[in-house]
MIDOVO-340532 format. One record per residue (C-alpha): residue number from 1; residue in one letter; chain; y, z, x. Coordinates in nm, 4 decimals. Each point is the difference from the previous one (the first is absolute). Example, Ala and Ser with C-alpha at 12.3 -4.5 7.8 and 13.67 -1.06 7.14 Angstrom:
<recs>
> 1|A|A|-0.4500|0.7800|1.2300
> 2|S|A|0.3440|-0.0660|0.1370
</recs>
This chain:
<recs>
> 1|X|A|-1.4825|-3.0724|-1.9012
> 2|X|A|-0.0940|-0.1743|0.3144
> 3|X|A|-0.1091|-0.3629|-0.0139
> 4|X|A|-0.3979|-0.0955|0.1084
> 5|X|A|0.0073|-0.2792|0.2081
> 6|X|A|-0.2729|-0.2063|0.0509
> 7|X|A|-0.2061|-0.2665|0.1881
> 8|X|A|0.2550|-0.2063|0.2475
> 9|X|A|0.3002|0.1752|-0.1133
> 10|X|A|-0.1469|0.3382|0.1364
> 11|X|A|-0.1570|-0.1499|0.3011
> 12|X|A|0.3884|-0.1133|0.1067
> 13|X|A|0.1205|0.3538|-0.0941
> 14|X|A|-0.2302|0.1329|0.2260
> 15|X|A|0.0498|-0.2701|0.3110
> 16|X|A|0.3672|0.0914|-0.0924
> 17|X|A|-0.0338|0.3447|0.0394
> 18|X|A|-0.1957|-0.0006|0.3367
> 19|X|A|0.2730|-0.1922|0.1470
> 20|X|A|0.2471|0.1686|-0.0737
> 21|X|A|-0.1689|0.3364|0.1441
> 22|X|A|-0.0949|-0.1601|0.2803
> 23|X|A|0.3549|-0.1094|0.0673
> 24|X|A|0.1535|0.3549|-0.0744
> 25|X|A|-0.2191|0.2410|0.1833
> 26|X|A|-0.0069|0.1908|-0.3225
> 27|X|A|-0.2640|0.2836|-0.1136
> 28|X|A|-0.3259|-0.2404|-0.0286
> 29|X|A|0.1345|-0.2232|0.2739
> 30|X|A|-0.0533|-0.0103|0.3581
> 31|X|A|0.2710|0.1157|0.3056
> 32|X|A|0.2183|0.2886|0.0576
> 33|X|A|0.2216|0.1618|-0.2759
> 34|X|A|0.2887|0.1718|0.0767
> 35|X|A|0.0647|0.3389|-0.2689
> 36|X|A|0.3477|0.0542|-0.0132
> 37|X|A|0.0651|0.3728|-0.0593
> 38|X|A|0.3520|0.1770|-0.0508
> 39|X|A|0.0044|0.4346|-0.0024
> 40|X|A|0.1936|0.2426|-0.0314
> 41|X|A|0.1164|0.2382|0.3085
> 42|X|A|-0.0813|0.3331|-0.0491
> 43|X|A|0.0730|0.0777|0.3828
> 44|X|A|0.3349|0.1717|0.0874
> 45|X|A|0.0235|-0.1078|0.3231
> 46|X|A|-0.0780|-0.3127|0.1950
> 47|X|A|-0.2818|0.2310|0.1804
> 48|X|A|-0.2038|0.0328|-0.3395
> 49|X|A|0.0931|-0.3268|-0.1637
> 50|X|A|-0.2098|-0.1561|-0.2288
> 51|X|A|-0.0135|-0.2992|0.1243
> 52|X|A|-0.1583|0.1285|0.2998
> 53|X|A|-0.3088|0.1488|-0.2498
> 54|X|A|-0.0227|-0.3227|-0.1436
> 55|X|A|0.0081|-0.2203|0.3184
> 56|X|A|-0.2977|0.2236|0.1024
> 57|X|A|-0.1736|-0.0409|-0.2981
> 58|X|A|-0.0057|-0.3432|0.0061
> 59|X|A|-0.1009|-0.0414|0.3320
> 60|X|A|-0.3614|0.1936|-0.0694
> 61|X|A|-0.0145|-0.1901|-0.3374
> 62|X|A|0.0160|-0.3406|0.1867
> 63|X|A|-0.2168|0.1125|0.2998
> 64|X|A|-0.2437|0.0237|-0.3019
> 65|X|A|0.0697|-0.2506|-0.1794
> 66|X|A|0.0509|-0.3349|0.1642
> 67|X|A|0.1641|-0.2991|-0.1835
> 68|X|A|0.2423|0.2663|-0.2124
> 69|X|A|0.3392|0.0940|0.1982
> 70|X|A|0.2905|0.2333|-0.1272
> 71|X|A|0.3205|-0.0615|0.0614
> 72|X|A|0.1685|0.3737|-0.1204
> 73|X|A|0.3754|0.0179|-0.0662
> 74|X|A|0.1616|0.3811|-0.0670
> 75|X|A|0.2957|0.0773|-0.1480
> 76|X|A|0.1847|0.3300|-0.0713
> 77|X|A|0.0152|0.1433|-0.4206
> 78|X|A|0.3302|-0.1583|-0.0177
> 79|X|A|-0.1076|-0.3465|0.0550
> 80|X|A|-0.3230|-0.0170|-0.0545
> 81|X|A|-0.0411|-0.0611|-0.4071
> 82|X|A|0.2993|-0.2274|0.0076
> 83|X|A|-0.1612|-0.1825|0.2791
> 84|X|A|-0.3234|-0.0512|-0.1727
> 85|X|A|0.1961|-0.1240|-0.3135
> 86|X|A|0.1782|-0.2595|0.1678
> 87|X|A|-0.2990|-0.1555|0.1375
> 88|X|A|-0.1324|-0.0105|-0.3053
> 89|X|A|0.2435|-0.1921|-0.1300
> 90|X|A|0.0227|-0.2129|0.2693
> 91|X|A|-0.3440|-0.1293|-0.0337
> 92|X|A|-0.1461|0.2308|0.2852
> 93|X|A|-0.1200|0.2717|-0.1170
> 94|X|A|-0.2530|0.1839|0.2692
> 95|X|A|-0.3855|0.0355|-0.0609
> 96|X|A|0.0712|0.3816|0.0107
> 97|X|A|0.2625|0.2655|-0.0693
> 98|X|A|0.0081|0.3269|0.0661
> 99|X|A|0.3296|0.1027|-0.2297
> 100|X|A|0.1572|0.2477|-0.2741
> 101|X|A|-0.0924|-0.1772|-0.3274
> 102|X|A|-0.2881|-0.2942|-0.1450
> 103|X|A|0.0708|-0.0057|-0.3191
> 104|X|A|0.2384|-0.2840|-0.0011
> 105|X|A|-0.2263|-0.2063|0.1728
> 106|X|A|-0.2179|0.0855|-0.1878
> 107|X|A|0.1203|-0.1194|-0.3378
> 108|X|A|0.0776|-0.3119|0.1699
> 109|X|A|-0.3686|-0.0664|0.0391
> 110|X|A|0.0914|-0.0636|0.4157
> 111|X|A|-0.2579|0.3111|0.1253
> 112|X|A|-0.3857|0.0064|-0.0217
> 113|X|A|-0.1540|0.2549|-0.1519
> 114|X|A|-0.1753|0.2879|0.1889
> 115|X|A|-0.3354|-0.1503|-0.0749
> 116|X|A|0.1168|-0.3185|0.1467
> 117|X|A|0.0772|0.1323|0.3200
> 118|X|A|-0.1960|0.3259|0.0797
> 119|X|A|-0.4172|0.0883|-0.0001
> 120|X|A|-0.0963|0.2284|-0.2701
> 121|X|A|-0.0599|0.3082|0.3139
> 122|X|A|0.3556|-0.0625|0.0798
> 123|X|A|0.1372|0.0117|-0.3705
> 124|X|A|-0.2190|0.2555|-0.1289
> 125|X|A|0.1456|0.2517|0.2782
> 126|X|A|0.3694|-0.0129|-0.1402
> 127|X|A|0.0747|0.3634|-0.0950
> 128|X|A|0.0260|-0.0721|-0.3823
> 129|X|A|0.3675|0.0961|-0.0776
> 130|X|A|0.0930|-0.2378|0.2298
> 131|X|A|-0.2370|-0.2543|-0.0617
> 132|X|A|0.1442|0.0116|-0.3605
> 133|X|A|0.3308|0.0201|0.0525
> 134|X|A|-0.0856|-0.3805|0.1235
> 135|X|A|-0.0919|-0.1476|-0.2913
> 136|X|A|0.2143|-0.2193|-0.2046
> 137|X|A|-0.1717|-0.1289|-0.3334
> 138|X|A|-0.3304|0.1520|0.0857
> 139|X|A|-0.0050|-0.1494|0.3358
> 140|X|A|0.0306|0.1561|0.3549
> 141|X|A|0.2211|-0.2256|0.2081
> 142|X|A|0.2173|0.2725|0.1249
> 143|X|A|-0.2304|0.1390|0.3092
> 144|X|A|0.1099|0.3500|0.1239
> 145|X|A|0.0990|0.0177|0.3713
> 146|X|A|0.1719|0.3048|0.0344
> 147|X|A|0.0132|0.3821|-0.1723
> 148|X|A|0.2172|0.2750|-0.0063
> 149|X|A|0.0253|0.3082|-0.2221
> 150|X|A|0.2987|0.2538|-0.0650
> 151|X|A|-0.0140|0.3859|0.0969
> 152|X|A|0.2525|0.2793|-0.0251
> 153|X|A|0.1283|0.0613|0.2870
> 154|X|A|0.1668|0.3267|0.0908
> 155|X|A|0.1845|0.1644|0.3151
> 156|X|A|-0.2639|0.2775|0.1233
> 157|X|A|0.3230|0.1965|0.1692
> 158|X|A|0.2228|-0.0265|-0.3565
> 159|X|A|-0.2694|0.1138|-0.1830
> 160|X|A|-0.1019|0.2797|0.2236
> 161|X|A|0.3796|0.1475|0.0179
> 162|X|A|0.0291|-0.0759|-0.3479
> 163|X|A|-0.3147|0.2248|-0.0929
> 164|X|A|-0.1698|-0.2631|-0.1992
> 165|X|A|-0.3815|-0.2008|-0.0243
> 166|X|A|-0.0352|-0.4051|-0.0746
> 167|X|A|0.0495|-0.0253|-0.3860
> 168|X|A|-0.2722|-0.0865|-0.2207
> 169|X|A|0.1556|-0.0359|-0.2856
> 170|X|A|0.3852|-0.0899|-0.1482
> 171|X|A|0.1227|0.3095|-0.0907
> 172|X|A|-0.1383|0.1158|0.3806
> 173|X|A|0.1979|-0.2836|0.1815
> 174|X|A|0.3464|0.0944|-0.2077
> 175|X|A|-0.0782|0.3785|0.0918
> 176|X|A|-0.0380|-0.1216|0.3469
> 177|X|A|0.2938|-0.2280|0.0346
> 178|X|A|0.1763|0.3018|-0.1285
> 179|X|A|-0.0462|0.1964|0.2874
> 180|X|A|0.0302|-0.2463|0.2481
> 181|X|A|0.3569|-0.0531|-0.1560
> 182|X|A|0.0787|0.3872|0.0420
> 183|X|A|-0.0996|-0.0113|0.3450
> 184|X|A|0.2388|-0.2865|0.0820
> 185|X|A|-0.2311|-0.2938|-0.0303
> 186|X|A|0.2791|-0.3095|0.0101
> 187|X|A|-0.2891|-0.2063|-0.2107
> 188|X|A|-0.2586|0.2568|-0.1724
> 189|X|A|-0.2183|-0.3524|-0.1525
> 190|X|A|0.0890|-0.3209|0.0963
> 191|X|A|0.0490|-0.2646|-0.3210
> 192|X|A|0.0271|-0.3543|0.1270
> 193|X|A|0.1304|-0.2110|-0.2804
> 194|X|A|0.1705|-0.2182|0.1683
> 195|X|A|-0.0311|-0.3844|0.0051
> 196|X|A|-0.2628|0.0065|0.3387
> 197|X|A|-0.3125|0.0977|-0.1566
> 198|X|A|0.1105|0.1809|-0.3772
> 199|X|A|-0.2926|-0.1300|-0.1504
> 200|X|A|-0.2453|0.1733|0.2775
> 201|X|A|0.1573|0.3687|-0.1004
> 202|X|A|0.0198|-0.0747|-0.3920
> 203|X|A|-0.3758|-0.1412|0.0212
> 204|X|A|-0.0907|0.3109|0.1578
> 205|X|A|0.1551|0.2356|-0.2214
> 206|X|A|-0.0917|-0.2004|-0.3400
> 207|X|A|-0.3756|0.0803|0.0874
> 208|X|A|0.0462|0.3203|0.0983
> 209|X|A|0.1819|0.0729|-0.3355
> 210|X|A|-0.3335|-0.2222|-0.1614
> 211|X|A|0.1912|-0.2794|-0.0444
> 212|X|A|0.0339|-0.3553|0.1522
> 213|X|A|0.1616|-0.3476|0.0018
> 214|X|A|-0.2367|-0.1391|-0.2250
> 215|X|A|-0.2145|0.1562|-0.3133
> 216|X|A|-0.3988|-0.0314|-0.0506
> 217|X|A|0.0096|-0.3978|-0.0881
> 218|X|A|0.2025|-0.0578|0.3476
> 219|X|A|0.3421|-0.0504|-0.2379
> 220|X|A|0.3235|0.1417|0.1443
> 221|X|A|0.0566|0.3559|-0.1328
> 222|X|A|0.3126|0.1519|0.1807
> 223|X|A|0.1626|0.1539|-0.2700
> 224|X|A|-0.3667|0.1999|-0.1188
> 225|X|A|0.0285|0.3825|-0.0971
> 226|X|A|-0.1339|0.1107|0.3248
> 227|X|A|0.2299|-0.2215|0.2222
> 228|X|A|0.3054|0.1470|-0.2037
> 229|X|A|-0.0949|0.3443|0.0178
> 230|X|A|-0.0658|-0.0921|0.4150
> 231|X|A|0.3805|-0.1204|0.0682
> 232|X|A|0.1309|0.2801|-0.2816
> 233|X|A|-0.1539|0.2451|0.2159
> 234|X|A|0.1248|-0.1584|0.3481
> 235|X|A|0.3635|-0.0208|-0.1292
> 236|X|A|0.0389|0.3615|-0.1091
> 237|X|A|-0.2704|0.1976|0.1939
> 238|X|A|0.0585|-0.1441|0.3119
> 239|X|A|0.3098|-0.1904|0.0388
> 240|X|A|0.2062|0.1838|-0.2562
> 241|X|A|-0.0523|0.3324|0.1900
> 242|X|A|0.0736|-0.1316|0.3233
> 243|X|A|-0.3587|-0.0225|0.1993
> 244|X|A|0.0201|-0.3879|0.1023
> 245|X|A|0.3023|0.0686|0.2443
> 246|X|A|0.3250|-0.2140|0.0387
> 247|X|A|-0.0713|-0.3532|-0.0478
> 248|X|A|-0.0548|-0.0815|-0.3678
> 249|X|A|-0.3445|-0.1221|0.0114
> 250|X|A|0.0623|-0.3626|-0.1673
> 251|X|A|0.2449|-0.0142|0.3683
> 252|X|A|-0.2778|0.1647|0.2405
> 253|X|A|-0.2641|-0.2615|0.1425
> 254|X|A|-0.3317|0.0490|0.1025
> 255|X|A|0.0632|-0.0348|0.3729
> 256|X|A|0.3157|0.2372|0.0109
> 257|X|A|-0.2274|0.2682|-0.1777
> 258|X|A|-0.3085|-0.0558|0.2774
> 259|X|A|0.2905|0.0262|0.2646
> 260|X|A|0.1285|0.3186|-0.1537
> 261|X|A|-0.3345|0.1403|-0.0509
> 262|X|A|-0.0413|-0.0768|0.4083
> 263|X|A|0.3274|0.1768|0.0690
> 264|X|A|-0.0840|0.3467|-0.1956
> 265|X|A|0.2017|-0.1048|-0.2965
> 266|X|A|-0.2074|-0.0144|-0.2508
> 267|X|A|-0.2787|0.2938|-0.1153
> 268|X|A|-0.2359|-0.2989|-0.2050
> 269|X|A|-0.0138|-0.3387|-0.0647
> 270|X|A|-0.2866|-0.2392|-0.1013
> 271|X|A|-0.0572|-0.2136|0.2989
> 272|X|A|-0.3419|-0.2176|0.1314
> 273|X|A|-0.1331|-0.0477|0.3182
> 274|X|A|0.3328|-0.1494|0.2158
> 275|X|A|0.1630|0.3509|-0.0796
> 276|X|A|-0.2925|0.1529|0.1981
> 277|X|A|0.0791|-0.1956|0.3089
> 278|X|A|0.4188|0.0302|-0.0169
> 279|X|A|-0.0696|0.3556|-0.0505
> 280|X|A|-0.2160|0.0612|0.3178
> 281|X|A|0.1968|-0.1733|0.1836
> 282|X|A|0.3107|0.2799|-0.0683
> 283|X|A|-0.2586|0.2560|0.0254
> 284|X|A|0.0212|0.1512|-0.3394
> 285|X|A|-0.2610|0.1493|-0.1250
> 286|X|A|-0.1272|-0.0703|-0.3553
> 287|X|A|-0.2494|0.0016|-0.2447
> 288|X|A|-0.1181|-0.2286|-0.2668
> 289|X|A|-0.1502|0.0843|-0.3495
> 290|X|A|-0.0707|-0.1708|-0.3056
> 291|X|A|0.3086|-0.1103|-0.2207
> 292|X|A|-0.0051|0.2510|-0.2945
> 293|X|A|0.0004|-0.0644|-0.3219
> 294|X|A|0.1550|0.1631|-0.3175
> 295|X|A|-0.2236|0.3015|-0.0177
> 296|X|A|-0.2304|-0.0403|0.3402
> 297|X|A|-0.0882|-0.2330|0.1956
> 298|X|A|0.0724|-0.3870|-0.1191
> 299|X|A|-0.3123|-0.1637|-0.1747
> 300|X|A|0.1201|-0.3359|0.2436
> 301|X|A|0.2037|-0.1082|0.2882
> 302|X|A|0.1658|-0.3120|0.0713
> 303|X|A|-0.1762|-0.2568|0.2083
> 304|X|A|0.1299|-0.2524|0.1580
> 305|X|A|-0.1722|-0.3667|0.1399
> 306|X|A|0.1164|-0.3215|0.1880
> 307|X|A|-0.1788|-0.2959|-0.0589
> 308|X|A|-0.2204|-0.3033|0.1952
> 309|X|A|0.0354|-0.3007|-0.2544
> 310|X|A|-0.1871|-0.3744|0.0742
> 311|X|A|0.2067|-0.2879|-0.0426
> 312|X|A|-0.1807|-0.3058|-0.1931
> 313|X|A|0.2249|-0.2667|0.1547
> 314|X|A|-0.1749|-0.0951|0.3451
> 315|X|A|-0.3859|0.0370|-0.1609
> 316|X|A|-0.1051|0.2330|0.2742
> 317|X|A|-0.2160|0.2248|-0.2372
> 318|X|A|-0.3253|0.0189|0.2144
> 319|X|A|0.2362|0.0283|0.3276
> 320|X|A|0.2138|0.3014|-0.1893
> 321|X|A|-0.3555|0.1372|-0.1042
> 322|X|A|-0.0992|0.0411|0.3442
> 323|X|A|0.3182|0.1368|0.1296
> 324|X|A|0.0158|0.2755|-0.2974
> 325|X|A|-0.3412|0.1272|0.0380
> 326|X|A|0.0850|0.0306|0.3827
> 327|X|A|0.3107|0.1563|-0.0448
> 328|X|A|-0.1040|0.2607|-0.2994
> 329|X|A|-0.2968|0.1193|0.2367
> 330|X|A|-0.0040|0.3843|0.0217
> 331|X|A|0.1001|0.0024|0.3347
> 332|X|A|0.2499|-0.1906|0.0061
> 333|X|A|0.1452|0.1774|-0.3202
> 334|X|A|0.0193|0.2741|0.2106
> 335|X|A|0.1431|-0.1097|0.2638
> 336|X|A|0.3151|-0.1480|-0.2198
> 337|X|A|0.0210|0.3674|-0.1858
> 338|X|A|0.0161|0.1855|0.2831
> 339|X|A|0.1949|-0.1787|0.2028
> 340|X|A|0.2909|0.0297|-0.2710
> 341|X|A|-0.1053|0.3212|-0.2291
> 342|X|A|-0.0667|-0.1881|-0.2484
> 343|X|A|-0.3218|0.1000|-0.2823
> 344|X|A|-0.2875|-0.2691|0.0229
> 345|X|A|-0.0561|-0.2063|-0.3248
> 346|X|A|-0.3892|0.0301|0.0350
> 347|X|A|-0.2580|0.2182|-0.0821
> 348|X|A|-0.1732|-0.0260|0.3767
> 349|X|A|0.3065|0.0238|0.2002
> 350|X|A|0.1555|0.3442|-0.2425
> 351|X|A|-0.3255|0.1478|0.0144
> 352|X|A|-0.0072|0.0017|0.3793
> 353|X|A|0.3157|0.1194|0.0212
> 354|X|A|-0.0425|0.2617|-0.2053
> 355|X|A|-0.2993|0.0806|0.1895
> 356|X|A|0.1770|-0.0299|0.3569
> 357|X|A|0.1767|0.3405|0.0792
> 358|X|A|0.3139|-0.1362|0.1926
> 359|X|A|0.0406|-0.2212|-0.3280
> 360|X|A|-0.0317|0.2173|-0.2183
> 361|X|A|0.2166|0.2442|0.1302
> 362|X|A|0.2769|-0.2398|-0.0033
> 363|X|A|-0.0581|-0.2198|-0.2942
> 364|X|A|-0.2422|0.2273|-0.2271
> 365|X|A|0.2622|0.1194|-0.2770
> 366|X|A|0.0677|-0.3808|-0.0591
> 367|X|A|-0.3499|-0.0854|0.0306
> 368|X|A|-0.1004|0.2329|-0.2709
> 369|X|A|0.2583|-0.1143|-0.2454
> 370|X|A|-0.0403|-0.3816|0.0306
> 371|X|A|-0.3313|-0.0026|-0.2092
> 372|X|A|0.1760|0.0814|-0.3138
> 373|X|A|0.3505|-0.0937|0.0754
> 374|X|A|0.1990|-0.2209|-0.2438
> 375|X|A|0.1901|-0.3439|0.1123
> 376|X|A|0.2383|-0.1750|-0.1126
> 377|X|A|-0.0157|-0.2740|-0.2448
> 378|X|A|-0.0346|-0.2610|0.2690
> 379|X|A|-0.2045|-0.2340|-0.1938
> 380|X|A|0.3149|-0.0338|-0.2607
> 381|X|A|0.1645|-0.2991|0.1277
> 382|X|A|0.3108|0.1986|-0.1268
> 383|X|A|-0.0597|0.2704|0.2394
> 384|X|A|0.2496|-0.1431|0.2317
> 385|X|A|0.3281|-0.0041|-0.2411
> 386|X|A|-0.1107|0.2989|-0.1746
> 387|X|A|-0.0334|0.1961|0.3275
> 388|X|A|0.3758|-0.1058|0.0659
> 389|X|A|0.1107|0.0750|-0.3016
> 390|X|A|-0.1832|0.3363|0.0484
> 391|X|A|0.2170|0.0557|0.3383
> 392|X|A|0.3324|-0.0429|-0.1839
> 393|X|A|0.0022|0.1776|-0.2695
> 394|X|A|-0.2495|0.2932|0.0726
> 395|X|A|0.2613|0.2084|0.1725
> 396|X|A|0.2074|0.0260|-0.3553
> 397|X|A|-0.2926|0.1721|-0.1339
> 398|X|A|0.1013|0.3392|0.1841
> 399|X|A|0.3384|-0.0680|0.0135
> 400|X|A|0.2378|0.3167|-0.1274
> 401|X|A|0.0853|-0.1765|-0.3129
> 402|X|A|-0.2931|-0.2298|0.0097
> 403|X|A|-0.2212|-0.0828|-0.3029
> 404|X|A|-0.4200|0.0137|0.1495
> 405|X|A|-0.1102|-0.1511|-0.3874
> 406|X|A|0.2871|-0.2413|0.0069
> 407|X|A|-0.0299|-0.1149|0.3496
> 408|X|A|-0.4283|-0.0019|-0.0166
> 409|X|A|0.0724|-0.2457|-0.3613
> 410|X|A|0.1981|-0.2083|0.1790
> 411|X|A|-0.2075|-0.0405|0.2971
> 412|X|A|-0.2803|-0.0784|-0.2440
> 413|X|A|0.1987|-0.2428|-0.2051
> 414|X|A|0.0462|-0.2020|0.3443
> 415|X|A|-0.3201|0.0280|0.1275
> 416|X|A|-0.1395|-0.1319|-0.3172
> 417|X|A|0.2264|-0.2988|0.0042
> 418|X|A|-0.1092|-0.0618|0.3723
> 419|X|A|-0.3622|-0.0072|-0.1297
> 420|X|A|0.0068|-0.2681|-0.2994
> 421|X|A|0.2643|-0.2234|0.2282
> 422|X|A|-0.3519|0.0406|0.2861
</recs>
């Protein structure tokens, strides 16, 4: 319980306390602040970096907001998490980061909250799946940045020659890998279970089979009826007669399959908005559909977010406040989304791309889906292990001689242990 003070003693706090803000600059002081912010490059070249979207951004923000300057540093997916941790841990950990994961942070009680830092307009226009998948404890501090869905993709050519129409349902995508096998098809569905991105394709399929990592109180559920059945059904309907092509899928890796898929290799794989780019770019011509599910379309898709998080450690709330309410403005949503096919993460900015016909002629498969798309446990603090534990051992799931019950127990047994030593 906090301690009243009273008559001289709380007349020094107070002296104390406006000294020391006026010395810092801080968030009721007076001078400039400096917000440092670290992101993420979602560019693939140095032509549509993202430092060069941030760099602009920042220069409108302080044109309208004297006193507050942003000093923006970008690094590529490889670095940038490890990055962020090590300043952290050094002592200097930026006002703002725009990264894979929060919930570490968050447990260590080092982020604001989303109240904190963001006007209730701004909060309140989170698309609620990802405004929840922020929320550690019952509060948001996880603030989503970034969207993406999955869709089937499959080879319009393939299918054509092969005499088939998008599947709907399981049995339909086995019948149609069948005939794209019989017409020579080097990679009828593409299965990557491989240590890039497993978790993304096992995620995807779990749902579809009306699964899931986790069961209806958020506790980890791999080894549940439905996921069994799922990875029983993968091993002998569609590995065990041959459809996934050469690689065993715990060896094939998300980008090989997109690059395949680009080449004419493959007749279907799931794939988001990247594979729609690489594709064009070859100048094969696709189509997209919903992922189906065990007897139609599935009841859910994956979604996928990357997260803004506010650093307590420099006291810039009001500063970080202004900058966030700038920066999650529907226009300038938009602008980041488009510029990198990305889905926006509010209600404003999705419903004016959905309305926009160029946009929604690109994007409006994934734009459809996102509303009632499923994420991953981000707000576990485990999430991190367990998703690297998911990337080993997946693969043995499908495996000729491999064991989906046994394998899905033990990945549960681990995951469990990952959560109580959180």
């Amino acid at each position: 319980m906090q301690r009243r003070v009273t008559g001289l003693t709380a007349a020094v706090a107070a002296l104390s306390m406006a000294a020391l803000l006026a010395g810092c600059g801080g968030s009721g002081g007076s001078g400039d602040v400096t917000l440092k912010l670290v992101a993420a490059d979602y560019g693939d070249s140095s032509a549509n970096s993202s430092k060069k979207y941030w760099d602009g951004l920042a220069e409108k923000f302080e044109d309208e907001h004297p006193g507050i300057k942003v000093d923006v540093a970008v690094y590529s997916w490889t670095d940038v998490d490890r990055k962020v941790k090590e300043m952290v841990a050094d002592g200097e950990a930026p006002d703002l980061a725009q990264i894979g994961a929060y919930a570490d942070y968050a447990a260590q009680g080092k982020l604001y909250s989303a109240d904190d830092v963001l006007s209730i307009p701004t909060q309140a226009d989170f698309l609620a799946p990802l405004a929840k998948a922020g929320v550690v404890n019952r509060v948001q501090y996880g603030m989503p940045f970034a969207a993406s869905t999955r869709l089937l993709f499959f080879n319009e050519k393939l299918f054509k020659s092969a005499g088939v129409t998008p599947p709907e349902s399981w049995s339909e995508l086995q019948a149609a890998a069948k005939k794209l096998k019989a017409r020579g098809v080097k990679i009828p569905y593409a299965l990557p279970l491989g240590p890039e991105e497993a978790q993304a394709e096992t995620y995807q399929w779990l749902l579809s089979g009306g699964g899931g990592y986790t069961d209806n109180v958020g506790s980890y559920d791999f080894d549940s009826k439905q996921n069994v059945n799922t990875f029983n059904w993968l091993k002998n309907e569609l590995v065990g007669k041959g459809l996934t092509g050469p690689t065993p899928p715990g060896r094939l890796n998300r980008a090989e399959a997109f690059a395949a898929f680009t080449r004419g290799e493959v007749g279907m794989l799931n794939g988001h908005p990247t594979l729609m780019q690489m594709a064009a770019k070859k100048h094969l011509k696709f189509g997209m559909v919903p992922m189906p599910g065990v007897n139609g379309k599935a009841q859910s898709t994956m979604g996928v977010a990357d997260w803004m998080m506010a650093f307590k450690e420099n006291g810039h709330r009001k500063e970080i406040r202004e900058f966030l309410d700038f920066a999650y403005s529907k226009k300038n949503v938009l602008e980041f989304s488009r510029e990198y096919d990305l889905l926006p993460v509010t209600t404003s900015a999705s419903q004016e791309m959905s309305e926009d016909k160029a946009d929604a002629k690109k994007l409006g498969g994934f734009l459809e889906e996102l509303p009632a798309s499923q994420l991953y446990p981000v707000g576990k603090t485990s999430w991190a292990q367990v998703s690297v534990q998911i990337k080993k051992y997946i693969g043995k799931t499908v495996d000729p001689n491999g064991d989906p019950q046994a394998t899905l127990a033990q990945l549960d047994a681990k995951a469990a242990a990952e959560e109580n030593a959180s």
